[in-house]
Backbone as a chain_set.jsonl record, in Angstrom:
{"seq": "XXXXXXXXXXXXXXXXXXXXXXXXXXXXXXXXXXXXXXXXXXXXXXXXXXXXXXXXXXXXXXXXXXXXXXXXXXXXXXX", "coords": {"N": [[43.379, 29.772, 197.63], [41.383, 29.752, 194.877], [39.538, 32.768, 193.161], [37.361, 31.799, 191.852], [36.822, 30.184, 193.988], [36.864, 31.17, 196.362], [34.754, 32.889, 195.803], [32.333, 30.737, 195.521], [32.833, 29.85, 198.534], [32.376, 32.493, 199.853], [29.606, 32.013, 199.158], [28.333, 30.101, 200.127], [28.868, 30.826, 203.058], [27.064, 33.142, 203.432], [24.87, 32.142, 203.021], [23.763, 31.0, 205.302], [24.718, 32.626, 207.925], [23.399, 34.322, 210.366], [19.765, 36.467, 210.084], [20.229, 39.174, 208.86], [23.131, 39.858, 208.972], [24.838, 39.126, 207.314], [25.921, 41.616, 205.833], [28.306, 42.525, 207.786], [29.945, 39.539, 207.786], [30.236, 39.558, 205.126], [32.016, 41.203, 205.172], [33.884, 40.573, 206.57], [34.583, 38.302, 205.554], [35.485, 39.259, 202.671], [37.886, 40.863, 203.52], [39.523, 38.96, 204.985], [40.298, 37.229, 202.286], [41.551, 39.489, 200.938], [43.961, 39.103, 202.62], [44.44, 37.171, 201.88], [45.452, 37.008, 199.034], [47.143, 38.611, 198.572], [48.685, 37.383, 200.08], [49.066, 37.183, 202.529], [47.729, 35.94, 204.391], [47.313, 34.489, 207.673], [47.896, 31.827, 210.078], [47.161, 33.212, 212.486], [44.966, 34.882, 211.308], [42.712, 33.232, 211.072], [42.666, 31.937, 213.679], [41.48, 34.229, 214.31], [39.428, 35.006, 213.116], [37.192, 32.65, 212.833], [36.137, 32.813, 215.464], [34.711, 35.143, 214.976], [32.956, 34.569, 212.928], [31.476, 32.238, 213.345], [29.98, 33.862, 215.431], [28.033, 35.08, 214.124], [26.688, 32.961, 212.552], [23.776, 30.948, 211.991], [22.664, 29.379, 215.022], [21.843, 26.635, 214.382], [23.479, 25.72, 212.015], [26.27, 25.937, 212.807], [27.678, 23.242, 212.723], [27.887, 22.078, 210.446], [28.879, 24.486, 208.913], [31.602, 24.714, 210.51], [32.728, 22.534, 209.813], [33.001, 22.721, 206.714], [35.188, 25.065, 207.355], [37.362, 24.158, 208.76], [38.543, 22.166, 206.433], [38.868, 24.415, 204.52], [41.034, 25.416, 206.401], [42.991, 24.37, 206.349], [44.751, 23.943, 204.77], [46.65, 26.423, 205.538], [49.454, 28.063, 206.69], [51.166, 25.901, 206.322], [53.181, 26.547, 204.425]], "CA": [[42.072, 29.588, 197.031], [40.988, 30.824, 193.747], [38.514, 33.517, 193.211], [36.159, 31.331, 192.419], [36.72, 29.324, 195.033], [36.381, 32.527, 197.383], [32.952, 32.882, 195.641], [31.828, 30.041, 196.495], [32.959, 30.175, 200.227], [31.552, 33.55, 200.386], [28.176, 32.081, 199.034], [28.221, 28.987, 201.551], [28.558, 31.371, 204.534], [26.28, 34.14, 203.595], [23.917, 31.467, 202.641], [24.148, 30.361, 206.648], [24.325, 33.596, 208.438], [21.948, 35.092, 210.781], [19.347, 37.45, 209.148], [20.749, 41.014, 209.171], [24.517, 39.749, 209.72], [25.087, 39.071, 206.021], [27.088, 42.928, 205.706], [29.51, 42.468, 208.511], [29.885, 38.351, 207.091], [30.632, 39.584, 203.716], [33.406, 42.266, 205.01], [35.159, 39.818, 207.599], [35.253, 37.544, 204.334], [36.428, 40.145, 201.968], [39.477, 41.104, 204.118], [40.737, 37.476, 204.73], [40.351, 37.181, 200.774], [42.027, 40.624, 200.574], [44.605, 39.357, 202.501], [45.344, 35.725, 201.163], [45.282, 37.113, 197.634], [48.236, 39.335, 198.547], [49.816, 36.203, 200.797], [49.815, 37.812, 203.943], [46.795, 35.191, 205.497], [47.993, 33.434, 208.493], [47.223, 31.235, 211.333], [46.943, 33.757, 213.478], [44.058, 35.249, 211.38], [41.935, 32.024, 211.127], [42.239, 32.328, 214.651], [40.457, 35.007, 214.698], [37.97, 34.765, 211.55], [36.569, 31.885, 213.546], [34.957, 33.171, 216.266], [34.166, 36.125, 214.664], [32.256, 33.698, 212.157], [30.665, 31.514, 214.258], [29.092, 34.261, 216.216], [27.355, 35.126, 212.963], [25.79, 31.935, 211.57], [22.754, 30.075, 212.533], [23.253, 28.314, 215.224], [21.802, 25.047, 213.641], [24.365, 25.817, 210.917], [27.531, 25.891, 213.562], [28.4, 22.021, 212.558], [28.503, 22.118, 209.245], [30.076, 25.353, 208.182], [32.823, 24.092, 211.145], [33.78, 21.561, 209.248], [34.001, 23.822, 205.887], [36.026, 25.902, 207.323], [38.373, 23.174, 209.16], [39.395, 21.986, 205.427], [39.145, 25.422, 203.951], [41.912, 26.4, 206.715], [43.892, 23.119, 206.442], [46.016, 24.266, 204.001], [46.903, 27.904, 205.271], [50.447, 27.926, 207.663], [52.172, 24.876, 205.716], [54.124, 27.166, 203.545]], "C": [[41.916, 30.611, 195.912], [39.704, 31.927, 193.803], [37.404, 32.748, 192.83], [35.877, 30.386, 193.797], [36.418, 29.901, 196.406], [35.089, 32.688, 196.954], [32.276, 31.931, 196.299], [31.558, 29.662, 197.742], [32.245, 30.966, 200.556], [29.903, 33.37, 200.307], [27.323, 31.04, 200.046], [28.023, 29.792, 202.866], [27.603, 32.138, 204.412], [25.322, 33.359, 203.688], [23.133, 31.035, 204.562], [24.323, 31.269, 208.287], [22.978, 34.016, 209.357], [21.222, 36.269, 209.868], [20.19, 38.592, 209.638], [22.111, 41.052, 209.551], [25.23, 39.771, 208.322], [26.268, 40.158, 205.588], [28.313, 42.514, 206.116], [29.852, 40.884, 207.933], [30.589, 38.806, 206.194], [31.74, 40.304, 204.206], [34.556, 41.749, 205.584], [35.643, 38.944, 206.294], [35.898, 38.053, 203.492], [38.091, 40.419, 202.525], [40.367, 40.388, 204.481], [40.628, 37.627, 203.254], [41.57, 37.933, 200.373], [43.741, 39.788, 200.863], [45.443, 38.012, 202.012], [45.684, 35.758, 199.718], [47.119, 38.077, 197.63], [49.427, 38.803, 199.677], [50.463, 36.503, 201.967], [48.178, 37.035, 205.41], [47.472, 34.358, 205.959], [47.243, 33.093, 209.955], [46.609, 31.761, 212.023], [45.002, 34.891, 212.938], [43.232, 34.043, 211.118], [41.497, 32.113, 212.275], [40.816, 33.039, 215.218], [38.944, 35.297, 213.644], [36.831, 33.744, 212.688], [35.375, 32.37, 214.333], [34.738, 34.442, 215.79], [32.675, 35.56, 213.748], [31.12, 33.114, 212.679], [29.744, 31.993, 215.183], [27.913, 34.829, 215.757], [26.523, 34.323, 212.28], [24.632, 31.555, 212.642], [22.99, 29.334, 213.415], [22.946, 26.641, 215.229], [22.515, 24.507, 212.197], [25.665, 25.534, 211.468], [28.87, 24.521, 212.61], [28.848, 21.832, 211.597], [29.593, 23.362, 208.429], [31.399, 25.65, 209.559], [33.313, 23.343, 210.147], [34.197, 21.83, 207.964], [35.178, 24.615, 206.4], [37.44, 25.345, 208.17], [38.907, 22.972, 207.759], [39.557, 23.113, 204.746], [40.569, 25.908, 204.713], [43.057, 25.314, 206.705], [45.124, 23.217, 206.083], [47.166, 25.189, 204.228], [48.349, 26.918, 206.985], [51.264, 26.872, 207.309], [53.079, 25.423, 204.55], [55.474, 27.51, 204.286]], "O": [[42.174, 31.815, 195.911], [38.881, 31.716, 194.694], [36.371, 32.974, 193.461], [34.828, 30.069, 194.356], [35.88, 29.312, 197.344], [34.219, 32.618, 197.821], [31.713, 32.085, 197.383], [30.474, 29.243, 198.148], [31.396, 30.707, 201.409], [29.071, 34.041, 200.918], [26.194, 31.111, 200.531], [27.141, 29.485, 203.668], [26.888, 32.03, 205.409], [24.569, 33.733, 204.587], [21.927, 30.84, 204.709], [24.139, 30.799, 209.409], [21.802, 33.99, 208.993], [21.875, 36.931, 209.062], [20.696, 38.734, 210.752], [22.511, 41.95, 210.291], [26.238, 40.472, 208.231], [27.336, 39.783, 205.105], [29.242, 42.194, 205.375], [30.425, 41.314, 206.933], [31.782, 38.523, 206.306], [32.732, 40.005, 203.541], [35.729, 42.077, 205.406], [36.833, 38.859, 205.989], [36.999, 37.544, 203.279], [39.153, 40.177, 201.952], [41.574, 40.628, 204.485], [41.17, 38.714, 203.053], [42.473, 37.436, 199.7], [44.594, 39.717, 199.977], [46.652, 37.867, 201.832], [46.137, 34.761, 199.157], [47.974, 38.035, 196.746], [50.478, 39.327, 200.046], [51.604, 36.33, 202.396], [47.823, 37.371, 206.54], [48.156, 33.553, 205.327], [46.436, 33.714, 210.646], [45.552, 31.278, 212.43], [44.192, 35.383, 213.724], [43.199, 34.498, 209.975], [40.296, 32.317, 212.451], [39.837, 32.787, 215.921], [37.795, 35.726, 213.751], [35.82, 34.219, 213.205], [34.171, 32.373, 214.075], [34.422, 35.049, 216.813], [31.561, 36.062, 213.901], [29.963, 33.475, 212.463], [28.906, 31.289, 215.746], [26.945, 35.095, 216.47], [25.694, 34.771, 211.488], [24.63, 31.825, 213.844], [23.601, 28.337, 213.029], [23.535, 25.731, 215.812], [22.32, 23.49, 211.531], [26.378, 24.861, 210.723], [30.015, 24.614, 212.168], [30.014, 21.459, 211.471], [30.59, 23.237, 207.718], [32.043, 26.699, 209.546], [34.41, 23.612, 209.656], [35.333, 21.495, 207.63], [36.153, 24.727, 205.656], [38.456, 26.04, 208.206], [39.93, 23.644, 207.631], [40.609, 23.03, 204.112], [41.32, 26.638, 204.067], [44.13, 25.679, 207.186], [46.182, 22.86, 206.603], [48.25, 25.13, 203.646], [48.255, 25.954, 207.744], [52.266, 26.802, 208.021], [53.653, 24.629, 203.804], [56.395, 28.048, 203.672]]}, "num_chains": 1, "name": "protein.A"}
């Protein structure tokens, strides 16, 4: 994903977030970014992004930014 395309992601989830979660949100996103930019994101962190994610959003938000982040991770581990 391109940097903008990381913007945008990052503005979809923050957007979706519980109040006051937004910080920790933005830093779990930064550091996957950090590390798909330097081609060291893998399955195994999706894994864990996930429920780290999910314990963060709204949960009348759950469904939809699931299924962003199902095609956002679609791609990652086919290399």
């Amino acid at each position: 994903m391109d940097k903008q395309g990381q913007e945008m992601f990052l503005d979809f989830i923050l957007q979706r977030v519980q109040e006051g979660k937004e910080d920790e949100a933005r830093e779990i996103l930064l550091e996957n970014f950090k590390k798909q930019d330097e081609g060291n994101f893998s399955q195994e962190d999706i894994q864990a992004f996930v429920p780290k994610m999910m314990s963060l959003l709204k949960p009348e938000k759950l469904t939809e930014v699931q299924a962003v982040v199902k095609n956002f991770s679609g791609g990652f581990g086919n290399k």
